[in-house]
C-alpha positions as a printed Julia matrix, in Angstrom:
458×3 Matrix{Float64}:
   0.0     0.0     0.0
   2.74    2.51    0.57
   4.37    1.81   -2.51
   1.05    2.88   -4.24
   1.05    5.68   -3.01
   4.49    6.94   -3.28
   3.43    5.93   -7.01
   0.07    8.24   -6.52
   2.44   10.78   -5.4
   5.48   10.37   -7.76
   2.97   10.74  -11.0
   1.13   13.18   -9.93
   4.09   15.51   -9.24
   4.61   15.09  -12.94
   1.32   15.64  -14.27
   1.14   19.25  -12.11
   5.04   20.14  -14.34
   4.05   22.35  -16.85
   6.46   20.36  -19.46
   7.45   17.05  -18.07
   8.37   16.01  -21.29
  10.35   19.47  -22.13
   8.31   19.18  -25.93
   6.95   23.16  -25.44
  11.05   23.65  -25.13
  11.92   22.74  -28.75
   9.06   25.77  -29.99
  10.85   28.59  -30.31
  10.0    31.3   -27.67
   8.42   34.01  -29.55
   6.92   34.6   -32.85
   9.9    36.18  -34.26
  11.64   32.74  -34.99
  15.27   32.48  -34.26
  15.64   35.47  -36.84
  15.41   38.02  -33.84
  15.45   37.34  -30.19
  12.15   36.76  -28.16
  13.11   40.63  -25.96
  12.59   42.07  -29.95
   8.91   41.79  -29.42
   8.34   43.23  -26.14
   7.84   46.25  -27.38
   3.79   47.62  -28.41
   4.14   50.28  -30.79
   5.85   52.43  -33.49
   6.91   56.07  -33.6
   9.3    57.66  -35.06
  12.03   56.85  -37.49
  10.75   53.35  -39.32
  13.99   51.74  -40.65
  13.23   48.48  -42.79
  14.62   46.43  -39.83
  12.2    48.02  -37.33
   9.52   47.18  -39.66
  10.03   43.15  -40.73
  10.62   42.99  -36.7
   7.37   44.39  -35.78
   5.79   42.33  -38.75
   7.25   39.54  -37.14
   6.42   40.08  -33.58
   2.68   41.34  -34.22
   1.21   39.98  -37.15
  -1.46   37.23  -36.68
   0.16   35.21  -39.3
   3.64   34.32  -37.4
   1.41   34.38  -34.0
  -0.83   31.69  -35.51
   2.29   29.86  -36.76
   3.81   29.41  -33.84
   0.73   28.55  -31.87
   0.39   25.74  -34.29
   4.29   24.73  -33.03
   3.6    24.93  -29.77
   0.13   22.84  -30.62
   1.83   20.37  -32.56
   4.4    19.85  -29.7
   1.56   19.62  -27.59
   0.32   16.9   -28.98
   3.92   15.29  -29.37
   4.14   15.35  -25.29
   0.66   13.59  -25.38
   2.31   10.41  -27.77
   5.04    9.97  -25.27
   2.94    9.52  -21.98
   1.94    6.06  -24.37
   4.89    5.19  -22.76
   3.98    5.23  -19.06
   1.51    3.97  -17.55
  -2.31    5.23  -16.14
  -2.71    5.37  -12.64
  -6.2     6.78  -11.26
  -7.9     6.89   -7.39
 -11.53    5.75   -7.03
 -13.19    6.92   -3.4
 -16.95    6.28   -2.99
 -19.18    6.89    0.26
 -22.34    5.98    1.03
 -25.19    5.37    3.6
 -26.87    2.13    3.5
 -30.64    0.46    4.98
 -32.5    -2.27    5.08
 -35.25   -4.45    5.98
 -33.13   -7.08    8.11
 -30.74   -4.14    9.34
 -32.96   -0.88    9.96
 -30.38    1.67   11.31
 -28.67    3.42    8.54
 -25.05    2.57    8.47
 -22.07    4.13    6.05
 -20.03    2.25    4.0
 -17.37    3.65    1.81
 -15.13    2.4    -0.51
 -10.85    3.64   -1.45
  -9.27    2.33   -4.74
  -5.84    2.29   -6.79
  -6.22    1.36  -10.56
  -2.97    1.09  -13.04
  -2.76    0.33  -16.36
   0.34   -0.04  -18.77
   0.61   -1.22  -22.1
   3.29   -3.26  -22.6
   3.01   -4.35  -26.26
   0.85   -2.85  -29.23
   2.68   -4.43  -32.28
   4.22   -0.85  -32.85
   1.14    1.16  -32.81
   2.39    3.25  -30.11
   5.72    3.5   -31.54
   3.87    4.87  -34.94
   2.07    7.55  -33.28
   5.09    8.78  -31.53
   6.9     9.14  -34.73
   3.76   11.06  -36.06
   3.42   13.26  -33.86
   7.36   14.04  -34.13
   6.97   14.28  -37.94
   3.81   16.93  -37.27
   5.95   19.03  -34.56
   9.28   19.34  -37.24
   6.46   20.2   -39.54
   5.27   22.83  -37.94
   8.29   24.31  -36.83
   9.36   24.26  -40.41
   6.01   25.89  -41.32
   6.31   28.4   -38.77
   9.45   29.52  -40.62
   8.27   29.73  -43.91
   5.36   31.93  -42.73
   8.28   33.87  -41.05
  10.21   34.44  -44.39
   6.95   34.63  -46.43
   5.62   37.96  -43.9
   9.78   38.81  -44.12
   9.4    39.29  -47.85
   5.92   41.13  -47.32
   7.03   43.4   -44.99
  10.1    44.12  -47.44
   7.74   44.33  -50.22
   5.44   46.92  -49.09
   8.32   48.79  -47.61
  10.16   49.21  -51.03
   6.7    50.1   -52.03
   5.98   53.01  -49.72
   9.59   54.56  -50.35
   8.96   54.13  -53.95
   5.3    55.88  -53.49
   7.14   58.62  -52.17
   9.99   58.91  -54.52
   7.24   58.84  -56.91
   5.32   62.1   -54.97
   8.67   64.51  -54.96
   8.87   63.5   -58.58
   5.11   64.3   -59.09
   5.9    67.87  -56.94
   8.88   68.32  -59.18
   7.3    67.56  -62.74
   4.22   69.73  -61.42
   7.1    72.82  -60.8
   8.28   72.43  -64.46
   4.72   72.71  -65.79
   4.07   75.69  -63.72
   7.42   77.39  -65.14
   6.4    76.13  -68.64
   2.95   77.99  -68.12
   4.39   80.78  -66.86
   6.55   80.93  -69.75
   3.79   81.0   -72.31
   1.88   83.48  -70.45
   4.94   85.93  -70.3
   5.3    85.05  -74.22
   1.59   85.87  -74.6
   1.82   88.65  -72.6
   4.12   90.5   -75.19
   3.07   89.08  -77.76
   5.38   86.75  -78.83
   3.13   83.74  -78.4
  -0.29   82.77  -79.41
  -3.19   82.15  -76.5
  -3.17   79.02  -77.09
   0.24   78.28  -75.64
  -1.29   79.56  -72.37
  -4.02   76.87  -72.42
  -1.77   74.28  -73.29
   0.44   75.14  -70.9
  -2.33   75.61  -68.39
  -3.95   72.03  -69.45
  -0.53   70.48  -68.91
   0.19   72.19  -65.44
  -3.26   70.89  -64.31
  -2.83   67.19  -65.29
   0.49   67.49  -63.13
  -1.57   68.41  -60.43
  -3.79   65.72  -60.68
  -1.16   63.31  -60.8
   0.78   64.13  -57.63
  -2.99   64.38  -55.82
  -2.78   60.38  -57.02
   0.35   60.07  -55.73
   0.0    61.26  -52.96
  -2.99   59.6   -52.05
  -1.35   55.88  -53.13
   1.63   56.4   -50.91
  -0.81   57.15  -47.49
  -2.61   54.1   -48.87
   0.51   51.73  -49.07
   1.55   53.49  -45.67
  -1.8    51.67  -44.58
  -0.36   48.69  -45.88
   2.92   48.47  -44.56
   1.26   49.78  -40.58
  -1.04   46.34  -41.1
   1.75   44.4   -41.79
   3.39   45.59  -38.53
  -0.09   44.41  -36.95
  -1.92   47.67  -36.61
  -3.51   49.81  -39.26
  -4.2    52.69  -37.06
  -0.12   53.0   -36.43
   1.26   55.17  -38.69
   3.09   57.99  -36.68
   6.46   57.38  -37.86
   9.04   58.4   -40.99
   9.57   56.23  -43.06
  14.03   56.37  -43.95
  14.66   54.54  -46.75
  18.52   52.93  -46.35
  19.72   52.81  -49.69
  21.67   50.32  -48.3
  19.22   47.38  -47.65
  19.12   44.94  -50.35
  21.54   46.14  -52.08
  24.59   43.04  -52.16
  24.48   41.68  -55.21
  23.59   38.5   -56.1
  25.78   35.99  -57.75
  24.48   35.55  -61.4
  26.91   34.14  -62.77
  26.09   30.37  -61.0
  23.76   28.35  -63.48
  20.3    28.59  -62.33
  20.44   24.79  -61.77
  22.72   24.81  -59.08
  20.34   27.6   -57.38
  17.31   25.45  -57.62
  19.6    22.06  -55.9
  20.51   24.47  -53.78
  16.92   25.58  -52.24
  15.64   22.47  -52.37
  17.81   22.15  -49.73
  17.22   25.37  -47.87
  13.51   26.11  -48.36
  11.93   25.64  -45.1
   8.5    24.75  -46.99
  10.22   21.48  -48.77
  11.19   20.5   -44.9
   7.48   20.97  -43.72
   6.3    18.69  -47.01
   9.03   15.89  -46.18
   8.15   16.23  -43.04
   4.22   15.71  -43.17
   4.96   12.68  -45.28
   6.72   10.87  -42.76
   4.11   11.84  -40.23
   1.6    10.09  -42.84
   3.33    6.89  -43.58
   3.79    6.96  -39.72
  -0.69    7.1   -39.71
   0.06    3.93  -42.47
   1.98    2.07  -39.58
  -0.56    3.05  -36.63
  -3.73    2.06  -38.47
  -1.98   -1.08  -39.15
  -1.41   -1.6   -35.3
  -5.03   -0.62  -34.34
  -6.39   -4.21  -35.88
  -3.83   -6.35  -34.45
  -3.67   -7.53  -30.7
  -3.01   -5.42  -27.24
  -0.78   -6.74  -23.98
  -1.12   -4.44  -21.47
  -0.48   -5.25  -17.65
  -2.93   -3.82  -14.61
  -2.92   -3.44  -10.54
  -5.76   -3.34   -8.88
  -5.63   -2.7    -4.92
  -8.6    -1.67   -2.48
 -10.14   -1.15    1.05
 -13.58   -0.96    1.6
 -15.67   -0.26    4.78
 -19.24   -1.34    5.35
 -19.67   -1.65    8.9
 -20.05   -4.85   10.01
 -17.68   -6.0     7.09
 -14.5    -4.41    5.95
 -11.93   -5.74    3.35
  -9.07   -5.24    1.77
  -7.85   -6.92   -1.82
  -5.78   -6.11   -4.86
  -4.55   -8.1    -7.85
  -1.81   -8.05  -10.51
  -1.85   -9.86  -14.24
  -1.85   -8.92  -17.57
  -4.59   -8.18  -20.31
  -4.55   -9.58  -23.98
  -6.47   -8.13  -26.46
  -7.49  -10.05  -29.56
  -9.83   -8.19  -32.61
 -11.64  -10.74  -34.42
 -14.07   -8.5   -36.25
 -14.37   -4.84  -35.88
 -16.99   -4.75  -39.38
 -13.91   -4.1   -41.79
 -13.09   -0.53  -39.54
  -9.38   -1.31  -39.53
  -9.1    -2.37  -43.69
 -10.81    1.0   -44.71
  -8.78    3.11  -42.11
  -5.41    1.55  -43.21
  -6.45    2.31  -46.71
  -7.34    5.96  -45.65
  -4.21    6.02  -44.38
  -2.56    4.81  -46.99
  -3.64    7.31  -49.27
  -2.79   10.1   -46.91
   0.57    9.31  -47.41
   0.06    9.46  -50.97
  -1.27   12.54  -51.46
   1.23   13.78  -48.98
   3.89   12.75  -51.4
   2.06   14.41  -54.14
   2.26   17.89  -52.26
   5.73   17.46  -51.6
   6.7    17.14  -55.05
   4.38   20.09  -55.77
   6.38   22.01  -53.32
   9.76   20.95  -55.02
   8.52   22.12  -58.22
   7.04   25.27  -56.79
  10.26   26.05  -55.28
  12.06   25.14  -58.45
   9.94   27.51  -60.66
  10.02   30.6   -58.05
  13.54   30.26  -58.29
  13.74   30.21  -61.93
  11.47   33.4   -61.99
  13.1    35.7   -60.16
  16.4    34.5   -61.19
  15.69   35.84  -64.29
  13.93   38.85  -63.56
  16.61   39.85  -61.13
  19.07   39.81  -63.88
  16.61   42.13  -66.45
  15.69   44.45  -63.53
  19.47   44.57  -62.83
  20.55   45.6   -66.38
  17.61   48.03  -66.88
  18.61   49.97  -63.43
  22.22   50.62  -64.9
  20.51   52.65  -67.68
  17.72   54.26  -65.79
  20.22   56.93  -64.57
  21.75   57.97  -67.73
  17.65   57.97  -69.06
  16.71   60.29  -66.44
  20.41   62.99  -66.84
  19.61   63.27  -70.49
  16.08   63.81  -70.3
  16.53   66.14  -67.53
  19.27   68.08  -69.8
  16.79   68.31  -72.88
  14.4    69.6   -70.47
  16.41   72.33  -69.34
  17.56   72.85  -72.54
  14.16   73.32  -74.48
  11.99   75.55  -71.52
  15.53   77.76  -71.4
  14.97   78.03  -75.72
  11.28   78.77  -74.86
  11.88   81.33  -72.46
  14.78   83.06  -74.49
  11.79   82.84  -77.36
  14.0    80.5   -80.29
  11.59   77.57  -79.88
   7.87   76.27  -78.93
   5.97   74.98  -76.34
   5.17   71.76  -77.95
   8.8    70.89  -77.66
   9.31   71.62  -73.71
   5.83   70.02  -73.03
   7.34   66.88  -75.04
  10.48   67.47  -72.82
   9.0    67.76  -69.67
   6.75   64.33  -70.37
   9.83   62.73  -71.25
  11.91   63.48  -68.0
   8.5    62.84  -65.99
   8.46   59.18  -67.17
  11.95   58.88  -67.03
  12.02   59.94  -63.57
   9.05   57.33  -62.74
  11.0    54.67  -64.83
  13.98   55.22  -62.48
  11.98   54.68  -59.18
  10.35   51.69  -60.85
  13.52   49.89  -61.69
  14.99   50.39  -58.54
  12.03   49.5   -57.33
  12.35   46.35  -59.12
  16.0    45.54  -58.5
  15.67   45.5   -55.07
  12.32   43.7   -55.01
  13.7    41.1   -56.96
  16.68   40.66  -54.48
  14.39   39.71  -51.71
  12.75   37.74  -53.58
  15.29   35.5   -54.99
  16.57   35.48  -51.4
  13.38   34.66  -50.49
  13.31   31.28  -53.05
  16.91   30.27  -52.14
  15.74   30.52  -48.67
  19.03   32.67  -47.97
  16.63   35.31  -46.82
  18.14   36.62  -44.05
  19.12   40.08  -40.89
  22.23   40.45  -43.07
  20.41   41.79  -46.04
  19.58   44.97  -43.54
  22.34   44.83  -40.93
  25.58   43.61  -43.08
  26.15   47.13  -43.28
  25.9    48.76  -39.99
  27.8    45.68  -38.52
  30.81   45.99  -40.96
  30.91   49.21  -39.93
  31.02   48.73  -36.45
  33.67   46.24  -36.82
């Protein structure tokens, strides 16, 4: 009897741990991932400067995608702790008190009644085993989930970022194109004015000047939209007191394109954390294969059985040790249509993992490819932009000096405006492309924000 209940006592010491099995240890202890540590999200809010750092971290920290993520980590290594107690055995109490009467025996008497039940399985033809290593399977899974949804809101946050600067690149060019029109219209009204140019230079010039209006109104009003983007991102909409400081620095190593885009694609099938999650969930399916198997077969498990009960004029105490066996005969063909649901389980998990390999395979092929485009079109963006910006200069100073028309500084001052625009847009491009072929060699990383300040620091 006291070795029953030093057993009582001994298992339910571990039940009240909060981790017995130390399973909610291998989650990682914030939603950050191991990109940033867990004291990177303790703080609630932005104000400020917004560097591009400060932003993927709050996206990281706050946005309900990485929390829900990592809850499924911690859910799936939840249910990892629950496999393992398979392994040791059930032990339970059973009180009961009552008052008894009867014909022969009027006077009420109490009786009561103290019990110690265990149970351990000692053999399930590997059916334990199988759901052990499924439930493993489903926690490296998850944790490999958890960091693609990590890189995946990474790249979003980078994204949106690029976007916003780009927005308002794209609203000082707007307020500069806007400028020239207003010097081109007042131009043709001091031309009109003394007669050296017809009215109808004014209203062209006029028409132009307004359309340049209208179009840094529309930028203007899409960069405080994609501001509302990127303060989402960071997990609240209504947060947007802060400047945004664009580092020209971020994103801006080069990538190696001279490898053959072959060798990138072996090499992110290796990296990508969505090809672990896929192998993964297949071995936590043929695992379901092996348990289903298991359920139909037979079931040793040993039990001890001890008790004292009171009734007044009798009292007893017994217990008793042995061993159970467990032989199916017929469960109406339950175990043949779950092994085959099983079975193809594992199949279609197979399926998605290839579909994942060749996912991975063409994302890296895209932006391979783009990257290198969007890299030679940004080394010819600036010399676009210097000679459009010269033949601007060039034809409103003819204009003014009165040797030329308005027809050729409006055609001027349309070219430099999209030239300007095509500059942001390529650079735009170039560095969005970066991330993202980063982001599909699974190389996507702090250093593509920090390499910089840390070299320096060294």
């Amino acid at each position: 009897m006291r070795l029953s209940l030093l057993l009582v006592m001994l298992f339910s010491s571990a039940a009240l741990a909060a981790d017995p099995f130390g399973v909610l240890a291998r989650t990682l202890p914030s939603p950050a991932s191991e990109l940033r540590p867990a004291t990177a999200c303790e703080a609630t809010s932005v104000a400020g400067t917004l560097t591009l750092a400060r932003a993927v971290e709050r996206a990281l920290c706050a946005n309900p995608a990485t929390r829900s993520a990592w809850l499924t980590s911690r859910l799936r290594a939840a249910e990892r702790g629950q496999a393992q107690s398979a392994y040791l055995p059930d032990i339970s109490l059973s009180g009961r008190l009552a008052a008894n009467s009867d014909d022969l025996l009027p006077s009420d008497r109490s009786a009561w009644q103290f019990g110690l039940d265990a149970q351990y399985l000692l053999y399930d033809f590997g059916g334990r085993a199988a759901r052990s290593d499924a439930a493993e399977a489903l926690l490296a899974a998850a944790r490999a989930s958890h960091d693609a949804s990590v890189r995946l809101l990474y790249l979003q946050t980078v994204t949106a970022y690029f976007n916003l600067a780009t927005a308002q690149g794209a609203v000082l060019a707007a307020r500069e194109t806007e400028a020239s029109a207003l010097e081109a219209l007042k131009a043709a009204t001091a031309r009109v004015e003394v007669g050296t140019a017809i009215p109808l230079d004014r209203l062209q010039a006029k028409t132009v000047h307004t359309q340049r209006q209208i179009e840094r109104i529309r930028a203007e009003g899409e960069a405080a939209r994609l501001r509302g983007e990127l303060a989402a991102l960071m997990g609240d909409v209504n947060q947007t007191a802060w400047t945004l400081q664009d580092d020209e620095a971020a994103f801006s190593q080069p990538l190696d394109l001279g490898r053959a885009v072959e060798a990138l694609i072996e090499a992110a099938r290796i990296r990508r954390p969505e090809l672990r999650a896929a192998e993964a969930t297949l071995l936590a399916r043929e695992a379901g294969v092996r348990s289903a198997e298991a359920a139909g077969k037979p079931r040793l498990s040993a039990f001890f059985d001890a008790r004292r009960q009171d009734s007044g004029a009798l009292a007893a105490t017994s217990s008793s040790l042995g061993v159970n066996l467990t032989i199916p005969l017929f469960t109406g063909y339950r175990s043949t249509y779950q092994i085959a649901a099983a079975q193809t389980q594992a199949e279609l998990a197979a399926v998605e993992r290839d579909r994942v390999g060749n996912q991975v395979a063409l994302e890296v092929w895209r932006t391979f490819y783009r990257l290198r485009s969007e890299t030679a079109a940004d080394s010819r963006s600036a010399d676009l932009v210097e000679s459009a910006a010269a033949a601007e200069k060039l034809a409103l100073g003819r204009y003014q000096a009165g040797l030329g028309i308005l027809l050729d500084v409006l055609s001027a001052q349309a070219n430099l405006a999209q030239a300007r625009q095509g500059q942001l847009q390529t650079r735009l491009g170039l560095r969005v492309a970066r991330a993202e072929l980063a982001q599909a060699m699974g190389e996507l990383s702090w250093d593509w924000m920090e390499r910089v300040q840390q070299e320096t620091m060294q």
